[in-house]
N, C-alpha and C positions, 0 to 999 in steps of 0.2 A: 306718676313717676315710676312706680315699679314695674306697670306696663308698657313704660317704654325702654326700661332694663333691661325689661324679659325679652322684649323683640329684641334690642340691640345684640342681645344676647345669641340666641337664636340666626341672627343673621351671620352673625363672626364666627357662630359653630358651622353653620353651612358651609361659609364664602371659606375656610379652613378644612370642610371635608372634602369639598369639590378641587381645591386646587392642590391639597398635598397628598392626591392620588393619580401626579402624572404619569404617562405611563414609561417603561420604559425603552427607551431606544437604541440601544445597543441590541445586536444581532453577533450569531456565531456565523462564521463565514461556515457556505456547505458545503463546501470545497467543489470539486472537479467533476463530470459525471463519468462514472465508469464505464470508460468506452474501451474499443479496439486502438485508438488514437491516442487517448489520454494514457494509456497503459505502456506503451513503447518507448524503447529506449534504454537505456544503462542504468538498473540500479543497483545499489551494494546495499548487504544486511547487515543493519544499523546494531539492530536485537532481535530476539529470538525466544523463547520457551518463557514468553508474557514477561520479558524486559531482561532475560539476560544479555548481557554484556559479551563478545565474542572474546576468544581467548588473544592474546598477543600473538602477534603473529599470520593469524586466522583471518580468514574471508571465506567470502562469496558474494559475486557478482553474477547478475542476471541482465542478460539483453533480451527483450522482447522486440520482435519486428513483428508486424501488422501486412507487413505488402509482401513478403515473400512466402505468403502461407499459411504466416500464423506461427512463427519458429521460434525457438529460444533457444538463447546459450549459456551456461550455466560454467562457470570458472571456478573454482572451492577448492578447500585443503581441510576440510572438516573432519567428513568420515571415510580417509581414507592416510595409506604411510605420505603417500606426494598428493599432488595437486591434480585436479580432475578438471578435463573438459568434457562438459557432457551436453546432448543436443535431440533437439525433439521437434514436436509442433506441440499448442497449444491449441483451448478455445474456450469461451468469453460466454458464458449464457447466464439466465435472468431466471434464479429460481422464486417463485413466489411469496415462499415466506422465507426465504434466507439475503434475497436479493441478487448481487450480482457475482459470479461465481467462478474462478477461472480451473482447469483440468488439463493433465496435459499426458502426452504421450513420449516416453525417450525413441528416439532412431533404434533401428538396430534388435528391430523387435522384442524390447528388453522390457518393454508396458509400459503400466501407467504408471504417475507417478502416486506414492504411498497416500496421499490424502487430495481431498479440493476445498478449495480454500476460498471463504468469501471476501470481496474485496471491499475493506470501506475505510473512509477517511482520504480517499483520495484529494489530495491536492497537486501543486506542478511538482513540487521536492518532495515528496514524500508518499507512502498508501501505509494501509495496514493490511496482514492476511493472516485470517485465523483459518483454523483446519476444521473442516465440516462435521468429522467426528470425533474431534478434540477442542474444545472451548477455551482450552490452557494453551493448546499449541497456536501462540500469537508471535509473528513476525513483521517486523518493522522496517523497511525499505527506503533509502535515501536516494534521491536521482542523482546520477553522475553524471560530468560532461562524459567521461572517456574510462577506460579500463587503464589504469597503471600500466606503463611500456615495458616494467620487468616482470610483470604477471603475465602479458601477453607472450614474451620471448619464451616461456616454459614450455606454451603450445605453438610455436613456428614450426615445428616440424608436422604436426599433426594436421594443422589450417594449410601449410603450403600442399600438402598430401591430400585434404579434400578439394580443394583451388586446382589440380592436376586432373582428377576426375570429373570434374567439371566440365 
């Protein structure tokens, strides 16, 4: 009888370690791959300096296009008295150990821009971009359909004046 305890035993310990060590099956989505494609299009800055909050009032809007060059346009009222259209090209490269990496240039022979920023957590709504030589400087980017019509009417004179030279 005890030997047959013992095995009963013995088997309910197993038949219990083998089945309540399913594994698990839930996965984290990996979001988007960081491309020239998946990057384009109208985002606005959600937060900024690793989760501030922008002030009332306050924006910045980013359009990336991919087919004309590689351009950006950048809308804001940040750091300056009024509102700023500001416009450049960018570009997209794959640094080894930081991954993928975006850098851009303003028009106007005015440079580069202050930092480059790696791109991750891309999804369709949303990326993250931290600053290559600042680990604190983290920005968070929301897709738009479209740039607000009374943001745009600030710069009508400016875009009808480059649509002239054109």
């Amino acid at each position: 009888m005890k030997n047959f305890l013992k095995s009963t035993l013995l088997l309910l310990f197993a038949a219990t370690a083998f089945t309540g060590c399913e594994k698990d099956k839930s996965y984290e989505d990996p979001g988007l791959e960081v491309s020239l494609y998946n990057i384009s299009g109208t985002w606005k800055l959600a937060s900024w300096n690793n989760g501030a909050e922008l002030a009332e009032g306050s924006y910045v809007y980013l359009e990336l296009a991919y087919r004309d060059g590689n351009t950006f346009t950048i809308y804001q009222n940040l750091d300056s008295f009024g509102p700023r259209r500001i416009t450049g090209s960018y570009n997209l490269y794959t640094d080894e150990s930081l991954g993928s990496v975006i850098r851009g240039m303003y028009d106007y022979e005015n440079g580069d821009w202050t930092s480059r920023y790696i791109i991750r957590d891309l999804y369709a709504d949303r990326m993250t971009w931290i600053a290559t030589d600042d680990a604190g400087n983290v920005s968070i980017y929301e897709r738009c359909d479209d740039i607000p019509q009374e943001i745009l009417d600030q710069y009508k004179d400016e875009i009808a004046g480059e649509e002239e030279e054109e």
